[in-house]
Z-matrix of the N, CA and C atoms (Angstrom, degrees):
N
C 1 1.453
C 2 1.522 1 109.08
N 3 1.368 2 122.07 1 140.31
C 4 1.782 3 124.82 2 -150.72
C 5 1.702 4 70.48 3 -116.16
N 6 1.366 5 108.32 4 154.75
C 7 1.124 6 145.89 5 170.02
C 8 1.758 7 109.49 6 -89.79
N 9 1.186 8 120.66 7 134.43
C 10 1.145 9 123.34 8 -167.16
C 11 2.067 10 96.35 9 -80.34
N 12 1.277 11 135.21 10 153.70
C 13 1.729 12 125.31 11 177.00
C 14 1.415 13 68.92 12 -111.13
N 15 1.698 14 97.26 13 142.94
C 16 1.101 15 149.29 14 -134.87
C 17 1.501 16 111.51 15 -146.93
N 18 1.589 17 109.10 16 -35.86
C 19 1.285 18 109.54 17 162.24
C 20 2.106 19 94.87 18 -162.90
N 21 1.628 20 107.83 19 148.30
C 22 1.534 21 117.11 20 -162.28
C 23 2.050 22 103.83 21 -62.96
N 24 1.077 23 93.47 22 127.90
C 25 1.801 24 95.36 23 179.28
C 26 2.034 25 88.05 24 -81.04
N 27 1.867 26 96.72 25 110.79
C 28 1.324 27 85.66 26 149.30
C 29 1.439 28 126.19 27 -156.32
N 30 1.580 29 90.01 28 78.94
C 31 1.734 30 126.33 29 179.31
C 32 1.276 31 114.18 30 58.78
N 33 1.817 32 112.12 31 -3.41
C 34 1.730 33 113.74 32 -167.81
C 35 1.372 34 98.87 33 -112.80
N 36 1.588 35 100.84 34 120.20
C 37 1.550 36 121.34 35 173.92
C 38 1.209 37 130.55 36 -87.06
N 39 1.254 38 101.97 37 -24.72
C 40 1.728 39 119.22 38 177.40
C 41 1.326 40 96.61 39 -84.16
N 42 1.601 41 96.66 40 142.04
C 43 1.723 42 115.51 41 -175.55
C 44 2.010 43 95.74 42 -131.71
N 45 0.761 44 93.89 43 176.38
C 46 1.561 45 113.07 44 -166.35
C 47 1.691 46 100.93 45 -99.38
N 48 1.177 47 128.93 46 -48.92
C 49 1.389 48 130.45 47 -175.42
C 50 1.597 49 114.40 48 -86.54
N 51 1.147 50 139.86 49 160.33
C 52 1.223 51 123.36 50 164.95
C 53 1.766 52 105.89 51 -94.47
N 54 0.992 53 122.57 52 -169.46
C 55 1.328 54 149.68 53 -152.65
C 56 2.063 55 110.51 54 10.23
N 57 1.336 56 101.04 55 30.82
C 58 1.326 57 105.87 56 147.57
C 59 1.358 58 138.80 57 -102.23
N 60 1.307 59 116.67 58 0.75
C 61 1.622 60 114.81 59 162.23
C 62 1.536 61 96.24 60 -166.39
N 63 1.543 62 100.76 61 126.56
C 64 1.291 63 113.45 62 -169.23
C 65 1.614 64 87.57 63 -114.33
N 66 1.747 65 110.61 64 159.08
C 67 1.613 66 119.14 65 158.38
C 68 1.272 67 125.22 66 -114.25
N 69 1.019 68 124.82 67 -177.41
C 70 1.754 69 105.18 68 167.33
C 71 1.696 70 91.73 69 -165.42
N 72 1.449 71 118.64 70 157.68
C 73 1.484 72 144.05 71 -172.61
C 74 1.447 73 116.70 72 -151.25
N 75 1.327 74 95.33 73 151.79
C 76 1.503 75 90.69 74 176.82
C 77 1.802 76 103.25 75 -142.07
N 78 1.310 77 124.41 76 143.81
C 79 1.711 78 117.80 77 -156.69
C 80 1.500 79 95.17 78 -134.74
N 81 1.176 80 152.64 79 168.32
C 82 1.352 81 152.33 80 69.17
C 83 1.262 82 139.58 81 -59.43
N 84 1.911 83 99.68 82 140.48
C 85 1.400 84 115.66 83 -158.47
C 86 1.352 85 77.67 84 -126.73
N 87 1.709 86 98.62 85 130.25
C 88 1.330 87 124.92 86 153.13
C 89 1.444 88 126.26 87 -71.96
N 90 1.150 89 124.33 88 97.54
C 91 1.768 90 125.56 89 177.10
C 92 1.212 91 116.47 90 -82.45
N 93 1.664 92 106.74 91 150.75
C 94 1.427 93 112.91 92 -176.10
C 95 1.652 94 128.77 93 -35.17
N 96 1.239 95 108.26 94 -24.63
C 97 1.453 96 104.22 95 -175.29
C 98 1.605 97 105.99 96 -103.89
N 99 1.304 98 103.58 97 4.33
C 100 1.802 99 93.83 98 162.11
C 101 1.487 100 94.73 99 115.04
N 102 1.203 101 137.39 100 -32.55
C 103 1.543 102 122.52 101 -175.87
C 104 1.132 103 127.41 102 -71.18
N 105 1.424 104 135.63 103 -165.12
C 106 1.281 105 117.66 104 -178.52
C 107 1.586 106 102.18 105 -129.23
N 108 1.151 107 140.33 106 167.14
C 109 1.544 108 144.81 107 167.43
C 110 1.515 109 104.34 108 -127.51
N 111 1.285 110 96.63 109 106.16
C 112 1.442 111 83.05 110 162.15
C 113 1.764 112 117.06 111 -100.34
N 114 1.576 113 103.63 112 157.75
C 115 1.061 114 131.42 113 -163.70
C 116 1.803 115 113.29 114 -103.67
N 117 0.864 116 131.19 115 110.04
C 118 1.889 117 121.02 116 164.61
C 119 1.089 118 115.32 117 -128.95
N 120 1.617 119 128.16 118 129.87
C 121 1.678 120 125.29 119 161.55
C 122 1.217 121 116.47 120 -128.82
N 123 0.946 122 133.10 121 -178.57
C 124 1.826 123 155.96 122 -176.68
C 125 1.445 124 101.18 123 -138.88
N 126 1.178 125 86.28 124 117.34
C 127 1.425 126 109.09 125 -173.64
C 128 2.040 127 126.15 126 -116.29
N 129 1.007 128 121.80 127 129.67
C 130 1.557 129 131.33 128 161.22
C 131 1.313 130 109.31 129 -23.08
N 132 1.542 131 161.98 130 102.56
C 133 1.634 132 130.17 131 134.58
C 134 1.483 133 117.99 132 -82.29
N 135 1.213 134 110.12 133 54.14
C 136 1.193 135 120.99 134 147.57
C 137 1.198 136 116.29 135 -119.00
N 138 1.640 137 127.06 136 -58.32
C 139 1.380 138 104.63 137 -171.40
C 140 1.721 139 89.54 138 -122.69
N 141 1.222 140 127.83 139 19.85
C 142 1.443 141 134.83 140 144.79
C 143 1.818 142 90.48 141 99.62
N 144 1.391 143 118.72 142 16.33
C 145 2.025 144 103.95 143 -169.83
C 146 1.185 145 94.22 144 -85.89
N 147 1.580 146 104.84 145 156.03
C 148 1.643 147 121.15 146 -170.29
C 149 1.359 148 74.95 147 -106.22
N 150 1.865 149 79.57 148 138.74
C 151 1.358 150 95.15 149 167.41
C 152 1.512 151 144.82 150 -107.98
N 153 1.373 152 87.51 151 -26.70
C 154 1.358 153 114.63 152 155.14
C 155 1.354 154 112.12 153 -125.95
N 156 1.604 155 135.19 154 175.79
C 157 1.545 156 142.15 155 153.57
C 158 1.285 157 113.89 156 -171.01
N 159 1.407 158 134.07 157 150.99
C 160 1.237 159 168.61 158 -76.10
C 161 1.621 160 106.17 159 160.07
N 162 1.530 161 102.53 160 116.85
C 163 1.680 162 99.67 161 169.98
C 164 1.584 163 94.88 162 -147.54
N 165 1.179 164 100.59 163 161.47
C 166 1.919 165 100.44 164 -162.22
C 167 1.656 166 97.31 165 -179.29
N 168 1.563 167 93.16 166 172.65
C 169 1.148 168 84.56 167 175.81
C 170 1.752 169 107.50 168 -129.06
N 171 1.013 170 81.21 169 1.74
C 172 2.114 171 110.81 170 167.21
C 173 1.501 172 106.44 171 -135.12
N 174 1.298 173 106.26 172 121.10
C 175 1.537 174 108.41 173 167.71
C 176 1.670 175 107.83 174 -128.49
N 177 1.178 176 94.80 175 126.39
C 178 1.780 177 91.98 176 164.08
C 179 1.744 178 108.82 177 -135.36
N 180 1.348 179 104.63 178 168.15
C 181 1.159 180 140.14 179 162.30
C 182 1.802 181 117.23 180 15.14
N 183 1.656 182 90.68 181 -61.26
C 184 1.525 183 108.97 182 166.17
C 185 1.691 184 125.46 183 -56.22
N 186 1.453 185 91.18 184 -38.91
C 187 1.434 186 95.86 185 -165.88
C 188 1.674 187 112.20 186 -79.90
N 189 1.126 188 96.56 187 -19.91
C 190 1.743 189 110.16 188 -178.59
C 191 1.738 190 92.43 189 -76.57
N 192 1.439 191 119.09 190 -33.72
C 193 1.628 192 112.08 191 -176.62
C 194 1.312 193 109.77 192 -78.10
N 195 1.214 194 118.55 193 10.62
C 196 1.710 195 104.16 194 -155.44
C 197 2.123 196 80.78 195 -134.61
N 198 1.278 197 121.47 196 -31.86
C 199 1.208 198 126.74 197 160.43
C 200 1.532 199 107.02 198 -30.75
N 201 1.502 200 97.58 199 -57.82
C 202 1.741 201 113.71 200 -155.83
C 203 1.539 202 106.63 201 -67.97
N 204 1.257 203 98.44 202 -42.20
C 205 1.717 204 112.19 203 -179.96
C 206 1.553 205 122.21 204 -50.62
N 207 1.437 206 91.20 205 -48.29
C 208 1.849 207 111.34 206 -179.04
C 209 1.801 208 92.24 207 -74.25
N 210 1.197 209 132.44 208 -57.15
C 211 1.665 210 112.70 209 179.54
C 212 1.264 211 119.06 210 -44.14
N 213 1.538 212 113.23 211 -44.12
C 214 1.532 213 134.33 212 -163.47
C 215 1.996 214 92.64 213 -61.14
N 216 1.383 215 104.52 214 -39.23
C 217 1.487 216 93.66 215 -154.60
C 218 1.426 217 109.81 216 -127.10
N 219 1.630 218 111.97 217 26.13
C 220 1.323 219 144.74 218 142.49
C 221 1.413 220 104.30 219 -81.93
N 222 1.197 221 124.61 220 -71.98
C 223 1.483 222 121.32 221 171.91
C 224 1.837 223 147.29 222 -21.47
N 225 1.870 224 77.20 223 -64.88
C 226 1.747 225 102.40 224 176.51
C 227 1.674 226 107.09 225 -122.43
N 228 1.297 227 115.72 226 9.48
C 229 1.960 228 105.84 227 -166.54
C 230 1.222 229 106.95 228 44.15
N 231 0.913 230 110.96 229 -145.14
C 232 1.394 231 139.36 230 -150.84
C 233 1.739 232 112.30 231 -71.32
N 234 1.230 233 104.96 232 -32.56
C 235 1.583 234 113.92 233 -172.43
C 236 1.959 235 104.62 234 -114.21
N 237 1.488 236 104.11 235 99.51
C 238 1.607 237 104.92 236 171.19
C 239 1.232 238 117.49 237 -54.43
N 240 1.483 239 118.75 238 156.29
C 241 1.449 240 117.39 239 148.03
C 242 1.505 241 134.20 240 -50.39
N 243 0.995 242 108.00 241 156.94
C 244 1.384 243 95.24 242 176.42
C 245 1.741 244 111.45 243 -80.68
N 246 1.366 245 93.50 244 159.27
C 247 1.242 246 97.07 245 -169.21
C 248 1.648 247 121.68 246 -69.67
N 249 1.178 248 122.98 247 138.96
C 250 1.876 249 145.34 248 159.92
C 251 1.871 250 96.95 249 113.61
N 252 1.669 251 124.56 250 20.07
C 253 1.352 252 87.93 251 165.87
C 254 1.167 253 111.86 252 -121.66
N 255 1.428 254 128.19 253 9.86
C 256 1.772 255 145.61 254 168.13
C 257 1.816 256 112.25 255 -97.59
């Protein structure tokens, strides 16, 4: 089932306002003694500030939901935006 586009993909990520299009990543860094850290944030594309992030050395599923939560309510507290302009 195709997803209806919703808005035109055109390769430009940077937006002019902040808290209208956020990104988020997640990396591993290999440390000297061989393990790995992983890394995740949510990030600004406007003026690029992380807003939240995540470092671990196990990350799952949860932690990326609970990432999102703390940006969401770093951002707006307690009261979201309304929905389709974040």
């Amino acid at each position: 089932m195709e997803c209806p586009e919703l808005r035109p993909h055109t390769g430009q990520i940077a937006v002019e306002v902040s808290n209208t299009r956020w990104a988020s990543d997640i990396t591993s860094i290999k440390c000297w003694n061989g393990e790995k850290l992983r890394v995740a944030f949510v990030m600004d594309c406007c003026d690029r500030s992380i807003i939240a992030w995540r470092a671990s050395k196990h990350m799952q599923a949860v932690d990326i939901e609970v990432l999102v939560q703390e940006a969401l309510h770093r951002r707006f507290g307690e009261k979201l935006p309304p929905l389709g302009p974040l």
